[in-house]
Each structure stands twice: as C-alpha cells, then as structure tokens.
Backbone as a ProteinNet text record, in pm:
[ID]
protein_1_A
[PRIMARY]
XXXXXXXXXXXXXXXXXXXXXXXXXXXXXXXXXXXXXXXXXXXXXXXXXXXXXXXXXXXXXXXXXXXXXXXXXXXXXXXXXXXXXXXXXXXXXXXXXXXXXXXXXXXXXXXXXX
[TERTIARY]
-394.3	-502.9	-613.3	-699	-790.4	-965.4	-1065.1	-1152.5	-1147.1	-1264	-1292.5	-1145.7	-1091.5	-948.6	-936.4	-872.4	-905.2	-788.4	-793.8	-630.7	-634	-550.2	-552.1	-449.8	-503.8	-395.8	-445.1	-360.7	-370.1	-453.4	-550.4	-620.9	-531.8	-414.2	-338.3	-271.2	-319.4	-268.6	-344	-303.1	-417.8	-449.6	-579.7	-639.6	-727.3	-760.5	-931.2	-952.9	-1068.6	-1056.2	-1131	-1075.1	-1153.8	-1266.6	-1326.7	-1510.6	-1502.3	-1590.5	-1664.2	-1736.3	-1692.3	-1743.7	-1891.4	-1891.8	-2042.3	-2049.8	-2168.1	-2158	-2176.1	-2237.7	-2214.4	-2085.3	-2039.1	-1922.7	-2005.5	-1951.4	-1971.7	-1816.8	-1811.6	-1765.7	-1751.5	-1589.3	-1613.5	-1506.7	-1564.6	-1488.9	-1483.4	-1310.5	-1301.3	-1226.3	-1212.6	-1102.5	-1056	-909	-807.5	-728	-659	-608.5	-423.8	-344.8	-221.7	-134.3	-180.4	-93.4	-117	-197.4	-274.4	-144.5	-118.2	35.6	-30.8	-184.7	-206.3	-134.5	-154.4	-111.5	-1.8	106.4	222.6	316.9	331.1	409.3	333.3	234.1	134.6	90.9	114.2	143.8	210.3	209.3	316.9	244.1	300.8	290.7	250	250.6	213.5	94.4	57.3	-90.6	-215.8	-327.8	-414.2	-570.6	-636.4	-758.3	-860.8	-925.4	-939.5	-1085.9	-1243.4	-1333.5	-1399.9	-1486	-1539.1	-1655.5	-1766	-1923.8	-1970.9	-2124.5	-2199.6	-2275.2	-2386.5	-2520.6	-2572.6	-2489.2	-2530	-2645.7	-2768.7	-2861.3	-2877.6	-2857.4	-2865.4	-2767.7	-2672.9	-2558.9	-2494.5	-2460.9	-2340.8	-2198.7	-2182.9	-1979.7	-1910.7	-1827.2	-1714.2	-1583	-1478.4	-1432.3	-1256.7	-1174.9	-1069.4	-936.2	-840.4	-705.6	-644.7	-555.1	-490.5	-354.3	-195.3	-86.2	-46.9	46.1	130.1	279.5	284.5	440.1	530.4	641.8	748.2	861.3	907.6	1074.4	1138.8	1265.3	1424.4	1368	1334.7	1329.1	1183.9	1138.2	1030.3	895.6	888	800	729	564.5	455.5	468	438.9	454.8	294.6	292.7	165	64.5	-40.7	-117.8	-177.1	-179	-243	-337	-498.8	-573.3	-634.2	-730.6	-758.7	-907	-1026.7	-1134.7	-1105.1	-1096.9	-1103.7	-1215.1	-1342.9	-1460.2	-1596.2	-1619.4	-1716.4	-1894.1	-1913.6	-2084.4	-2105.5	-2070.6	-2056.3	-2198.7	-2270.7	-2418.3	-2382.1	-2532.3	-2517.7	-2564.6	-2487.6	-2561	-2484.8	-2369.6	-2301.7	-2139.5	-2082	-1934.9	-1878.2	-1757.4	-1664.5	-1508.3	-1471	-1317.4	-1177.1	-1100.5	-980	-860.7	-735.2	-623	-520.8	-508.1	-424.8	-310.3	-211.6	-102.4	-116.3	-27.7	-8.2	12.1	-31.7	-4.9	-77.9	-157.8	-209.1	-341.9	-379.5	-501.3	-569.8	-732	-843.9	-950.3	-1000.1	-1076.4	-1220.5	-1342.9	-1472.7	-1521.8	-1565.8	-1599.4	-1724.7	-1819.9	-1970.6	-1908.6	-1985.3	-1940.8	-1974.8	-2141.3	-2177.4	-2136.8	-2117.3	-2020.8	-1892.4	-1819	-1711.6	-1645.1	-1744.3	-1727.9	-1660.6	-1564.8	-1514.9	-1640.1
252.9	191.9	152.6	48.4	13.9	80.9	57.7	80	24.3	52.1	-10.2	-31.8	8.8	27.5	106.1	103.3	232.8	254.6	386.1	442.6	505.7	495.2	553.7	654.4	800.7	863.7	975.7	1071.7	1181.9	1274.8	1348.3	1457.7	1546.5	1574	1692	1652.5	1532.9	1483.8	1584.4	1697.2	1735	1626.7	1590.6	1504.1	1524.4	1458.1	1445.9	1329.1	1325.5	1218.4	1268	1129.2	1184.2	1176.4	1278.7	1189.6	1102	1019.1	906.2	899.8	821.5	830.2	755.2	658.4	548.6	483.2	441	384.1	467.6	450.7	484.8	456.3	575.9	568.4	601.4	461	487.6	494.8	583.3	613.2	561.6	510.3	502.9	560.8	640.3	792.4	756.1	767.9	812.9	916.4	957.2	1098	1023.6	1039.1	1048.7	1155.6	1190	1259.1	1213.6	1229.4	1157.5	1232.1	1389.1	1498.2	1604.6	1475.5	1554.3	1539.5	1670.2	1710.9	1593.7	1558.5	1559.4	1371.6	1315.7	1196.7	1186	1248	1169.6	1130.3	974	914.2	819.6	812.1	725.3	571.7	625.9	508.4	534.7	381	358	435.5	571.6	683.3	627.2	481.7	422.7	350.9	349	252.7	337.1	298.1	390.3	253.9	327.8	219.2	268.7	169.9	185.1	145.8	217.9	191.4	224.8	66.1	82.7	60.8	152.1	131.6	172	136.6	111.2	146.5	174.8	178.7	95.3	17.7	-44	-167.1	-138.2	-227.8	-339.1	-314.2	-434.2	-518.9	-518	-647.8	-653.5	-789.3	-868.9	-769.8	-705.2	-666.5	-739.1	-792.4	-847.2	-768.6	-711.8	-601.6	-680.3	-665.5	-753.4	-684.2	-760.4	-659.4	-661.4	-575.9	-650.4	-586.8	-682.6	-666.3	-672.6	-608.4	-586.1	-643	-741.6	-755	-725.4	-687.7	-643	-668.3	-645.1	-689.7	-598.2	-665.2	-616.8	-415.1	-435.5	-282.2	-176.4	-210.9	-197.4	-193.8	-248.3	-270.5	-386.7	-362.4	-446.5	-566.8	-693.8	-818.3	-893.7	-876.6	-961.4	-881.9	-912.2	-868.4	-995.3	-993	-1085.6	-1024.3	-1118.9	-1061.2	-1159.8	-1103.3	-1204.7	-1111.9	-1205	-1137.8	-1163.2	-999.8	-956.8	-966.8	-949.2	-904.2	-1004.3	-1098.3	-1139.6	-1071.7	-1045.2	-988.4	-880.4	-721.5	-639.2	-620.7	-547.4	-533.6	-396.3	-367.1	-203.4	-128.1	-13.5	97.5	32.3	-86.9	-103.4	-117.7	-24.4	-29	-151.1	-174.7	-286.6	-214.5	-243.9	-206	-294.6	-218.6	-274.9	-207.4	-309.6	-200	-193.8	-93.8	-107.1	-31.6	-5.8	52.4	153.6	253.1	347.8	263.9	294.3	213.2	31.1	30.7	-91	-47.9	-134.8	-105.8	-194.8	-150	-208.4	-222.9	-318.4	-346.4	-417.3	-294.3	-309.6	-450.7	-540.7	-606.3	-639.7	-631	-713.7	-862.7	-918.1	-1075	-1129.7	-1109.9	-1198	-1174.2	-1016.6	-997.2	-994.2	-973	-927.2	-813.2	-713.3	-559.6	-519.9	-388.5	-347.8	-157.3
-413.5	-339	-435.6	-407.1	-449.1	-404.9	-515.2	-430.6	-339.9	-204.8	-97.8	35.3	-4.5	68.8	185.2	284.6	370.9	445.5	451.8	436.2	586.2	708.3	815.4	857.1	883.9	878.1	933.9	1055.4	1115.2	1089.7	1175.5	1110.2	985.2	1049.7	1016.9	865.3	823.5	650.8	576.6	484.7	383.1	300.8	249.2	177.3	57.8	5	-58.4	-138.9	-226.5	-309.4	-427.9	-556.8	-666.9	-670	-792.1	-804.1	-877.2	-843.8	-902.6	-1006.6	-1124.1	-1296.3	-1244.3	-1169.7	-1181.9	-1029.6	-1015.3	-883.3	-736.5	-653.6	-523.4	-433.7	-351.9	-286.7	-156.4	-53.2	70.1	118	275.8	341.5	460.4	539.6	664.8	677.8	817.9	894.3	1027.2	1068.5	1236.8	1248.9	1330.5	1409.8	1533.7	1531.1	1608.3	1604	1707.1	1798.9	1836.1	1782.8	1845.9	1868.1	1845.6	1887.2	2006.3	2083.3	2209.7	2285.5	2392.7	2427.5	2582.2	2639	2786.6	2787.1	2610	2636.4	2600.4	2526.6	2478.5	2577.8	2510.8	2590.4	2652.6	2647.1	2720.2	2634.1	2492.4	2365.4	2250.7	2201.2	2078.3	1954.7	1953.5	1799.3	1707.6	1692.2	1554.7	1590.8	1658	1738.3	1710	1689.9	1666.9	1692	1738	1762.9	1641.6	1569.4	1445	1446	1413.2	1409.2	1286.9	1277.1	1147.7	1120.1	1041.6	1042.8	939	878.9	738.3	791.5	699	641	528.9	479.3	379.7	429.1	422.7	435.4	365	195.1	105.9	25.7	169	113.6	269	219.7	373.3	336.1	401.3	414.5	502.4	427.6	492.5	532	650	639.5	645.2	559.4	510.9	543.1	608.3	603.7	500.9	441.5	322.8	358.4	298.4	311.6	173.9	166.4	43.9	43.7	9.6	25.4	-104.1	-104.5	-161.7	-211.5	-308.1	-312.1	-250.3	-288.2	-216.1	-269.4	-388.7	-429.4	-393.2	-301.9	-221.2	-315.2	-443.7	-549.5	-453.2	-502.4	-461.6	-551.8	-532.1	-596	-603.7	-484.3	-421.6	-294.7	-333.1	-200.4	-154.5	-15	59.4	143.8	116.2	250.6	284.4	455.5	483.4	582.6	553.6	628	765.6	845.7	975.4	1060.9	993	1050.8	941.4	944.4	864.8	892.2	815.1	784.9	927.4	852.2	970.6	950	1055.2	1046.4	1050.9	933.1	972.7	1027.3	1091.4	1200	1319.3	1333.1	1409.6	1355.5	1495.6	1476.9	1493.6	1448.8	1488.3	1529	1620.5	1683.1	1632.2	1623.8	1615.9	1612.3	1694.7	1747.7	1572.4	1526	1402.2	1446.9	1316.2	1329.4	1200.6	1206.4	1049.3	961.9	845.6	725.7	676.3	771.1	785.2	637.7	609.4	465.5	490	529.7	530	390.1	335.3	243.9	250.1	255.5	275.6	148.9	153	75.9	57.3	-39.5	-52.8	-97.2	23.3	0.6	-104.9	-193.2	-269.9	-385.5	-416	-543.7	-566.8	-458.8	-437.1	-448.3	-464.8	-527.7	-406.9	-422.9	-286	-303.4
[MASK]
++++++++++++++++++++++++++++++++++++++++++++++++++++++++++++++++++++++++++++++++++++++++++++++++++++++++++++++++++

C-alpha cells in the first residue's frame, strides 16, 4: 500500500502501523460489525458501507478509488484510479457502498501528496 491508501477490514484483523520518519499522518476510522449473529444473512459478507471524514482545514482532498490490475501470475502491473469524491469538506462525512479489498486513496489536490 501506498501512503494515503485505505485499507478496509474487520474489527477482528490484528493490525497496526509504522511510525512515521517526517510529516503528519492523518487518519480516517470506521467500525463495522459483520459478525453480528442478529444480521447474518441479511447481506452480501463482502459488502460493507464505507465512511469517510477529515479535519484537514488547509487543503482541498480529493478521495480516489484505486484498482490494481494484474497478470496471469497475480503480480501488480498497473494501478488505475479515479476521483470518487472531489473536494471533501472537513468535519463532514462522505458515504459509500464498498466491498473487501477495495483501496481508497486520500489525495491533496494541489500537491498531489497522499
């Protein structure tokens, strides 16, 4: 993964991340639930509703999907993305229905920094 990337995945994944040599690391955090016994069966295991929000006051974010496509030998070749969400404001969420494995990429528009 890249900076600015965002990785969606079950409470129950153990996780963490490295520290950071330079720079500020922001964060966007949700909690889901897909091992609640009152819904299964009620949706597709791989579906997950996906919300995303800043604080960043002093820059436009643009919030980007990105795909990875592959060869025959499941090696990455190419990434393709494409802005989802142009200039999120901050202190407001934005929604969206994703799936496991899908990779989101926070972008500052004017630099392009992720």
């Amino acid at each position: 993964m890249h900076a600015g990337d965002v990785l969606v995945h079950n409470f129950t994944v153990w996780h963490a991340v490295a520290p950071i040599v330079r720079g500020t690391r922001y964060s966007f955090v949700l909690f889901y639930d897909m091992d609640n016994p009152a819904i299964q069966g009620d949706f597709d295991e791989n579906y997950v509703d996906a919300t995303f929000y800043h604080e960043i006051t002093s820059a436009t974010i643009d919030l980007m999907y990105v795909e990875f496509l592959v060869d025959e030998n499941g090696g990455r070749y190419q990434e393709k993305s494409e802005v989802v969400e142009e200039d999120m404001q901050p202190f407001e969420e934005v929604n969206f229905g994703s799936y496991k494995g899908h990779v989101f990429r926070a972008v500052e528009r004017d630099s392009k920094e992720v």
